[in-house]
Structure formats: structure tokens, C-alpha cells
KOLDREN-436217 format. One line per 3 residues: their letters; for each residue x, y, z of N, C-alpha, C. Coordinates in nm, 3 decimals. Each point is the difference from the previous one (the first is absolute). Layout:
<rs>
a = X:Y:Z:X:Y:Z:X:Y:Z ~ ...
</rs>
This chain:
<rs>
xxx = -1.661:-4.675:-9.776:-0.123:-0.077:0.008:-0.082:0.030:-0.125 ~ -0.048:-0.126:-0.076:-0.034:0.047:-0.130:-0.184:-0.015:0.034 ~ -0.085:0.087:-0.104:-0.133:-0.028:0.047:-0.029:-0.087:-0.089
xxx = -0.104:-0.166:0.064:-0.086:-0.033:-0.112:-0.117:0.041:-0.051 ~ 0.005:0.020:-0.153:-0.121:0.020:-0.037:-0.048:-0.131:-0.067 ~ 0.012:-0.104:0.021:0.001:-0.142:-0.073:-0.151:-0.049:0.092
xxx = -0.108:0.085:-0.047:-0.080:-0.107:0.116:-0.105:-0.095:-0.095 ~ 0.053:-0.054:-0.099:-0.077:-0.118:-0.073:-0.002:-0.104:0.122 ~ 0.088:-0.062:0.063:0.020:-0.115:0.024:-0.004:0.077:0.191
xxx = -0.088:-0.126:0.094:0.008:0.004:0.117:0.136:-0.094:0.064 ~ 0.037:0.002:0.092:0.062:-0.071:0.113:-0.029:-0.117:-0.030 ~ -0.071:-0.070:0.003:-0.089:-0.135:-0.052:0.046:-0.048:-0.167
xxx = 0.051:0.069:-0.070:0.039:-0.010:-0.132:-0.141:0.008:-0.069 ~ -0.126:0.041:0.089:-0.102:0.054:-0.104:-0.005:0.129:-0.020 ~ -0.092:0.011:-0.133:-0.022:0.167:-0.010:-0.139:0.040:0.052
xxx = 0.049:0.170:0.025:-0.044:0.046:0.101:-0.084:0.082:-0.093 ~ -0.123:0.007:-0.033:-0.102:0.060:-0.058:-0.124:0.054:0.031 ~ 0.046:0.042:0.142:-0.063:0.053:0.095:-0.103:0.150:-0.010
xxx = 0.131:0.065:-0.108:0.015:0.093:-0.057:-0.146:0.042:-0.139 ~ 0.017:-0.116:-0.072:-0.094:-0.025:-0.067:-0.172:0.030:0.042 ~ -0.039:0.090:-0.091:-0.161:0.033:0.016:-0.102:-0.144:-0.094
xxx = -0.059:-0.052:0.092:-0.150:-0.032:-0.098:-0.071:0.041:-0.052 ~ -0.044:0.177:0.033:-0.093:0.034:-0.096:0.037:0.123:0.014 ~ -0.067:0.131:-0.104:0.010:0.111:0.009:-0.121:0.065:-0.006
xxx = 0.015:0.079:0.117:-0.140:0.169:-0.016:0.075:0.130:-0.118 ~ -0.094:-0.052:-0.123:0.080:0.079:-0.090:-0.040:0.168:0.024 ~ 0.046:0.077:0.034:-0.075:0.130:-0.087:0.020:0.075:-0.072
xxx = -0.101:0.054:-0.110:-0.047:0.065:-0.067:-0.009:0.154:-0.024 ~ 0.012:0.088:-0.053:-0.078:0.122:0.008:-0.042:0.038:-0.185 ~ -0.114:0.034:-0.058:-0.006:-0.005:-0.150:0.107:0.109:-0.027
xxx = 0.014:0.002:-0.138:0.058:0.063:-0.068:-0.063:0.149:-0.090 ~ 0.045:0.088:-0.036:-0.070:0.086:-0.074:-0.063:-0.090:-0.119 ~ 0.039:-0.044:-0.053:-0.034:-0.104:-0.144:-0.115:-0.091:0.035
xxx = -0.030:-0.036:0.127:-0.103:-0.058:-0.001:0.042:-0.158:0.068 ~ 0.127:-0.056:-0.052:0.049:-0.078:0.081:0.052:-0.002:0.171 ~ 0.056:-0.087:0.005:0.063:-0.001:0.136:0.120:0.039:0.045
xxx = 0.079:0.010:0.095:0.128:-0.024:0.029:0.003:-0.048:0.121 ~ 0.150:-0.104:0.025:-0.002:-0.038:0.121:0.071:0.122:0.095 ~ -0.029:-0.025:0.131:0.055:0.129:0.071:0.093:-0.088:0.117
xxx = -0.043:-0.156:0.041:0.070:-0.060:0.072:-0.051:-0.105:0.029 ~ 0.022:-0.129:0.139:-0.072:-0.102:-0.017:0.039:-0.047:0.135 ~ -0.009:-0.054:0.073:-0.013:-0.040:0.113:-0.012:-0.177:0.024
xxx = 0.137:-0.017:0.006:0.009:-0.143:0.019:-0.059:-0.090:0.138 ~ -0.030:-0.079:-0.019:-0.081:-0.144:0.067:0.075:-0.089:0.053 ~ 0.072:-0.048:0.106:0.093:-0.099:0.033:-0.077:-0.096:0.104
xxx = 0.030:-0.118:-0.122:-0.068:-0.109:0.143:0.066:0.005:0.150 ~ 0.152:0.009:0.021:0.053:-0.037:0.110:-0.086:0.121:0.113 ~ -0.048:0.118:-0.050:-0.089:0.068:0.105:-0.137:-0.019:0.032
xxx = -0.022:0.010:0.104:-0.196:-0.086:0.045:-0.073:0.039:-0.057 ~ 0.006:0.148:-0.043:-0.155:0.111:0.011:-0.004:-0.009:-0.181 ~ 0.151:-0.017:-0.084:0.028:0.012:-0.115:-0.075:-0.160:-0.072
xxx = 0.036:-0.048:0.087:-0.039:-0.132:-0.082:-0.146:-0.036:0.068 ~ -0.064:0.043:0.062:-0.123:-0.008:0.017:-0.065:0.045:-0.119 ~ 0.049:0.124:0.002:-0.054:0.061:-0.126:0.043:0.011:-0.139
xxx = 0.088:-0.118:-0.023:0.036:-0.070:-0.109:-0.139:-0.108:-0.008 ~ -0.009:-0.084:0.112:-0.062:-0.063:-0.057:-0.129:0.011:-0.063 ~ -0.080:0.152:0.135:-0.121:0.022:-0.022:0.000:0.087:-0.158
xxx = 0.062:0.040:-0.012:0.020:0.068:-0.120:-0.021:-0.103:-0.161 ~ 0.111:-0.135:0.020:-0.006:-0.079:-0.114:-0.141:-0.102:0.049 ~ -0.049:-0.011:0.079:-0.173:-0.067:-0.037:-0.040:0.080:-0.061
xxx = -0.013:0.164:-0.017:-0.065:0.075:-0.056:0.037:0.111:-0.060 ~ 0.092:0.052:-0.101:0.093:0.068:0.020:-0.106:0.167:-0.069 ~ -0.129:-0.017:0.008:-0.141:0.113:0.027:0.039:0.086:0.109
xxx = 0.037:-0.086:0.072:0.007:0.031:0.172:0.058:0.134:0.029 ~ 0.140:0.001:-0.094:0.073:0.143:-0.032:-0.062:0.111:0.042 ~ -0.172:0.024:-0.062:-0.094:0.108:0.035:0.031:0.050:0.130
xxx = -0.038:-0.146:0.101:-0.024:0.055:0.128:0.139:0.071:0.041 ~ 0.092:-0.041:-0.028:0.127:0.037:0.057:0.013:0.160:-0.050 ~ -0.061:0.020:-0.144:-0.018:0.099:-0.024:-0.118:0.086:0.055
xxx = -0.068:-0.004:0.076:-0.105:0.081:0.029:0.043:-0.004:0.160 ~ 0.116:-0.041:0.048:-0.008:0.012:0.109:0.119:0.073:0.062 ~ 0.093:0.028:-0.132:0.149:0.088:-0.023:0.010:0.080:0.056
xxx = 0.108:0.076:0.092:0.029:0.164:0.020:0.099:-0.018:-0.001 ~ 0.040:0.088:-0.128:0.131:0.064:-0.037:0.010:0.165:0.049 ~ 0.114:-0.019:0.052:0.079:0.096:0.089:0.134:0.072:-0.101
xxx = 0.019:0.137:-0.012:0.146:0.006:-0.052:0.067:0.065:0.107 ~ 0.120:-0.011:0.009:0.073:0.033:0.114:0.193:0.012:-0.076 ~ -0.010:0.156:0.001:0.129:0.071:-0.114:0.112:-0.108:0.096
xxx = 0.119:-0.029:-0.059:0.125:-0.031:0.044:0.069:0.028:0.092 ~ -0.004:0.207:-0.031:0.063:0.027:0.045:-0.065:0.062:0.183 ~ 0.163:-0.020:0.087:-0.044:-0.063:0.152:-0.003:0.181:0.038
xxx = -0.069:0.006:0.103:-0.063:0.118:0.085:0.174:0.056:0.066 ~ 0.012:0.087:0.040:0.090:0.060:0.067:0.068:-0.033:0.144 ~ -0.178:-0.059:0.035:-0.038:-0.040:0.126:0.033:-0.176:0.053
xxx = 0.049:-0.013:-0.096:0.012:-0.171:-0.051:0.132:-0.035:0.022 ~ 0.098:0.025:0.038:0.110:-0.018:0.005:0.058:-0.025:0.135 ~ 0.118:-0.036:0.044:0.042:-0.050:0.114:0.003:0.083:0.115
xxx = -0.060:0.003:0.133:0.073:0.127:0.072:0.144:-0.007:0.073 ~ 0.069:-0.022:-0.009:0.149:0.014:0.016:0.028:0.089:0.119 ~ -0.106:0.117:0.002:0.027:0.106:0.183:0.098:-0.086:0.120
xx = 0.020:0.052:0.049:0.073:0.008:0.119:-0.124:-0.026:0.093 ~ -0.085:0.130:0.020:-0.102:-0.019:0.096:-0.099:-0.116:0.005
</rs>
């Protein structure tokens, strides 16, 4: 059984660009030099509700960014999984 990775084209003989972002939450962190660097970006997809809401509210005003920024909590949370995290497999 071979896998496809061919997903240009749907069932329908259209393509499937589902995949595709409309906009990006770029971010930032400066640089020692005084410039910027990007650190990552956070894509926008119309086919999701909450994403393309805020595609749109975003491109009437794209100021708006602020609020999204003043209203942020970033969380870090290491990779690696707890001890405690794993399957219990017991008997009992």
C-alpha cells in the first residue's frame, strides 16, 4: 500500500488549498544591533471561524494588532514529557 502525498488536487479534480494561510501573526524579538529578528509567525486560515474573523477584523485595520498584543499570554512549556505522563500498562 503506497502513501499519497499528492494533495494538490481534491477528488473533485480541484485543488485543495485548504492548507494555505491568509495572513500571518509575525513575531519578533530585537536584536543586540538594534534591529529585529523573526522568532516565528502564526498563520491565519480562512477555512477556520475564529481565524478568519480575525483576518478580517485585522485587514480593516491592521493597528488592531496592538490589541491582540496587549491582550497576549505566552506560556512556555519544555518538550520534554513528565515521568508521570506515560501509559499505565499495570495489571491492577
Amino acid at each position: 500500500m503506497a502513501f499519497n502525498t499528492n494533495t494538490a488536487a481534491a477528488s473533485n479534480g480541484t485543488k485543495n488549498e485548504s492548507w494555505k494561510a491568509a495572513g500571518f501573526l509575525n513575531l519578533y524579538l530585537p536584536t543586540k544591533g538594534g534591529a529585529r529578528r523573526k522568532l516565528g509567525a502564526i498563520a491565519l486560515k480562512e477555512g477556520r471561524h475564529n481565524e478568519k474573523a480575525m483576518l478580517d477584523w485585522l485587514n480593516e485595520d491592521p493597528s488592531r494588532v496592538q490589541i491582540i498584543l496587549d491582550k497576549l499570554v505566552i506560556e512556555y512549556n519544555p518538550a520534554t514529557p513528565a515521568d508521570t505522563s506515560g501509559f499505565d500498562l499495570s495489571a491492577e
